[in-house]
Every structure is written in C-alpha cells, then in structure tokens.
C-alpha positions in Angstrom: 0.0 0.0 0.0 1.0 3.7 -0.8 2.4 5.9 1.9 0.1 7.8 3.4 -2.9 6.2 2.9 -6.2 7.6 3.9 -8.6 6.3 6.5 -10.9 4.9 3.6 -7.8 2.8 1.6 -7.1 1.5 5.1 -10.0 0.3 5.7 -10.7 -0.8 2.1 -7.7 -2.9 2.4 -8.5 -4.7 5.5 -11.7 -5.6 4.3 -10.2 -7.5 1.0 -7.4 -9.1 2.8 -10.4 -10.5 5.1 -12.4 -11.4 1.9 -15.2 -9.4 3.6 -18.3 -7.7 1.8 -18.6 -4.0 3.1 -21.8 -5.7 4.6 -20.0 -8.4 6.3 -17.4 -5.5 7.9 -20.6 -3.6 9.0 -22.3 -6.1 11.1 -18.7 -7.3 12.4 -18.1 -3.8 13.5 -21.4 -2.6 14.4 -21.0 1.1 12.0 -23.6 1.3 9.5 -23.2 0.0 6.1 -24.1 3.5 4.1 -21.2 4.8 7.1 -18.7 2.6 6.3 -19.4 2.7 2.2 -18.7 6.6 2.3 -16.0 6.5 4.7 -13.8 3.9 2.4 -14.7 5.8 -0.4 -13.2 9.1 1.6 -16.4 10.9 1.5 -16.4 10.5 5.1 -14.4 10.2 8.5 -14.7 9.0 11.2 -14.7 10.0 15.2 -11.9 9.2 17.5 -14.3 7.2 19.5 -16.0 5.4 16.2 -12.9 4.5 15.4 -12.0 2.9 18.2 -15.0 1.0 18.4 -14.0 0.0 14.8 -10.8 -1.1 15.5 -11.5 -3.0 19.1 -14.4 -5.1 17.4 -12.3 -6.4 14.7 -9.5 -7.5 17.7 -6.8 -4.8 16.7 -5.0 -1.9 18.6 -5.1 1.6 16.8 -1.4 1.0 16.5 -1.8 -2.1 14.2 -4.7 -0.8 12.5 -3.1 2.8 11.0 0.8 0.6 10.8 -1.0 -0.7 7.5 0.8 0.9 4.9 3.8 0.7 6.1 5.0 -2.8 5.9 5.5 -5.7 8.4 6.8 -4.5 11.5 5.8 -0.9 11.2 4.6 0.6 14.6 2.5 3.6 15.5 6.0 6.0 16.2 6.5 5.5 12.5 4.1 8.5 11.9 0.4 7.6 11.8 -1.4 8.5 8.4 -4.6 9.4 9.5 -5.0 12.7 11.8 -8.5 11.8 13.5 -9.4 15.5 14.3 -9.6 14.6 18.4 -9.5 18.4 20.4 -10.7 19.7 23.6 -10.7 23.3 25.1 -10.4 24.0 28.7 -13.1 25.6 30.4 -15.5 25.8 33.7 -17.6 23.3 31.7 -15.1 20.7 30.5 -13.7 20.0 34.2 -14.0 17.9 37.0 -12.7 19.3 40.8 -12.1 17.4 43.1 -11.1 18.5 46.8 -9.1 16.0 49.2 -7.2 17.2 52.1 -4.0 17.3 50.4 -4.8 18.2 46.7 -7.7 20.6 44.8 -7.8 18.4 41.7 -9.1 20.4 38.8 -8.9 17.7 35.4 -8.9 19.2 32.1 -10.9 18.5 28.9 -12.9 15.7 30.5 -15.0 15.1 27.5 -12.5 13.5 25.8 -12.8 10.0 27.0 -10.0 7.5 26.5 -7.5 10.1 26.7 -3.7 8.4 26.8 -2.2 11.7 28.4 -4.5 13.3 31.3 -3.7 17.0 31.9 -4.7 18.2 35.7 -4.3 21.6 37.7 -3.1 21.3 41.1 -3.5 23.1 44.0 -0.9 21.7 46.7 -2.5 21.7 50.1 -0.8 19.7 52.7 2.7 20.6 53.9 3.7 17.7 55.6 3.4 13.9 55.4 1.5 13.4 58.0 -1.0 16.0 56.8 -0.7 14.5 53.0 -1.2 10.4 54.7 -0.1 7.6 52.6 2.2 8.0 49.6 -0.1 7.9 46.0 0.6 5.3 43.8 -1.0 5.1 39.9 -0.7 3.3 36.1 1.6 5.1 33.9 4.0 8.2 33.9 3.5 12.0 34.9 5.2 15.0 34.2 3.9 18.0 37.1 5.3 21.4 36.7 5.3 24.3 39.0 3.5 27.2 37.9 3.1 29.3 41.7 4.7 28.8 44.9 7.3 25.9 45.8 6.5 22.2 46.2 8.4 19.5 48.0 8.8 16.3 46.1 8.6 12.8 48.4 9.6 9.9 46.5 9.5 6.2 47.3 12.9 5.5 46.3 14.8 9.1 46.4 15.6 11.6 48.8 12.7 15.2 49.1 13.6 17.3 46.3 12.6 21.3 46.7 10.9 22.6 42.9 10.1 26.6 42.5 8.5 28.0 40.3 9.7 27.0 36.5 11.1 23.9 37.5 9.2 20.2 36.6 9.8 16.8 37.4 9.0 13.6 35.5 8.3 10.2 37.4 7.2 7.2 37.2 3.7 6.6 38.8 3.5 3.7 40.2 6.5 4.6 42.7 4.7 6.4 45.8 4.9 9.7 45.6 3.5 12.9 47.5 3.9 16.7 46.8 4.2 19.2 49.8 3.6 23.3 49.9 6.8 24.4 51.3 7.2 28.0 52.2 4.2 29.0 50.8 0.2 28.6 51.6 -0.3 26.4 48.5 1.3 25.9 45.2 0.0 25.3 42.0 0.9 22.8 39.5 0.3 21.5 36.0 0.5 17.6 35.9 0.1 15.9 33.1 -0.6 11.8 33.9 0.0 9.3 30.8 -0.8 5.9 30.2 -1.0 3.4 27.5 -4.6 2.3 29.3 -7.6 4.3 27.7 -9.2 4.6 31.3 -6.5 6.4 33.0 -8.8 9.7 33.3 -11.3 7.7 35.2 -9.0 5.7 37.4 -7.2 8.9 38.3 -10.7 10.6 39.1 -12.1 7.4 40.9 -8.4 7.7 42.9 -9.4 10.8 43.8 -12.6 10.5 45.2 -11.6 7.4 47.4 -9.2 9.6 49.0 -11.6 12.8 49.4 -14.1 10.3 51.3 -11.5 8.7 54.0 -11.4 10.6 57.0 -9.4 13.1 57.9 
C-alpha cells in the first residue's frame, strides 16, 4: 500500500485481505453500512471514539490498525497516516474538581474520553506527610510542573527534592509519591498523567474521590 494512505484505503484494504463484503465488515463492527461505504470511499471520516469502536471489534490496537501501509513490522511512532481531528478546550464546563485534604484536583478536557495523556491543575494543600497520609501510587507516567509557589517532592525510592517555580519533574507513577507546599500557603501545578490504558482519566478521578471520602 502507498504511503500515506487515507482512512478509507485503510479500511478498504482490511476488508479485502479479510475477503469481507462491506456488509460483512458492518455487522462485524457494528458502524452502518451506508457509514462505512462513504468512509472507504473518503467521502467521510470517522470519530476518535468510532474509530476505536472499529478497531476493538475487529480485535486490533489503533497502533496495528493505522501501521498498514507501512509494511510488516511498522509501529505507531513510525508516523500515523490518519490525523482523526480529536480536540478539547479548557473551560469551567469541560472540568471535573475534586477537593481532598491534600490536593484541589481540577482535570482538564474531561470530555474526551480515552485520553492516553490526562492533563490536571493542582493546588498543593498539605505541607507535611503526616498532613498529605499515605504516599499515592497510579498506572503510567507523569510530568507536574510548577507554575506558583514551591512544592516538595517525596519519593519512594529518592531523597525530598525542593521545585520553585519553573522547574518540573518527571516520574514514574506507580512509585509512591506525594507533593508538599513548602514555604508557601499552596502551590500550584500543571500535571500531566499518561498511560498506555484508555481509562486512566477515570482511574485517576475514581483515585481521587476514594481519598476525598476517608477521614481526615
């Protein structure tokens, strides 16, 4: 297949090398038949979500789906060929806070479900362990960066580390971590969690709330 290939060629040429009738691929993957007609003949795209659904029905990871045209052994870093259009703004209405007696949790562009990176605003509460409790452990990586005051970084496996304002750190998340306020009221940070798992918005969130609920 030609570099580059649209979403329709990709999906043309999974259906021959299945020997499927565009009927056949429609019932298998639950997307209308006139849907899937006009998206292989590129009169038509589809969502981020419908295109998961497509994929996941048929037994294949977005990764293997768009490597396609790119011959055996191509992976998703490669450079997909299809942009699917996903975006979010950030606004009053596209958040979730939550408050817990360390952390005011504000998550970003919640309506984009699936997300593989979740961005969150912090506010650092607590300024000591025993305030903050046990150390936090999660799926996946996260980047947090300082944007006012100075934090205290507590690490399972390293020594405190002091971050001002500017300064970020990048960890991995399932090592307990904790930040502290030091010298300041609160601080507030960006943090921005990633994980191959789809959910990790809703984990995060559910994470959350567990810990706003035990008592203080």
């Amino acid at each position: 297949m030609k570099k580059n290939a649209t979403l329709g060629q990709l999906i043309g040429a999974l259906r021959q090398r299945n020997g499927w009738t565009l009927k056949q691929m429609s019932e298998k993957v639950g997307i209308p038949l006139s849907t899937l007609a006009k998206v292989e003949g590129d009169k038509l795209s589809l969502s981020y979500d419908k295109l998961e659904q497509f994929t996941g029905r048929l037994g294949l990871s977005m990764a293997e789906f768009l490597a396609q045209d790119r011959g055996p052994g191509a992976t998703a870093k490669d450079g997909p060929p299809v942009v699917t259009g996903r975006r979010s703004l950030t606004g009053d209405s596209n958040s979730v806070r939550i408050h817990t007696g360390a952390y005011d949790y504000e998550y970003l562009c919640t309506d984009l479900r699936r997300k593989r990176m979740v961005p969150i605003l912090t506010q650092v509460l607590a300024h000591t362990l025993a305030e903050f409790g046990d150390l936090v452990r999660h799926q996946g990586e996260e980047f947090i960066y300082v944007v006012e005051g100075t934090i205290e970084v507590h690490l399972e496996f390293y020594a405190p580390v002091t971050l001002r304002q500017g300064q970020g750190i990048y960890i991995d998340s399932m090592m307990g971590h904790a930040y502290l306020a030091k010298d300041c009221e609160r601080a507030l940070v960006l943090g921005v969690c990633s994980s191959d798992d789809g959910n990790l918005q809703g984990d995060l969130i559910t994470l959350a709330e567990e810990s706003a609920e035990r008592p203080a």
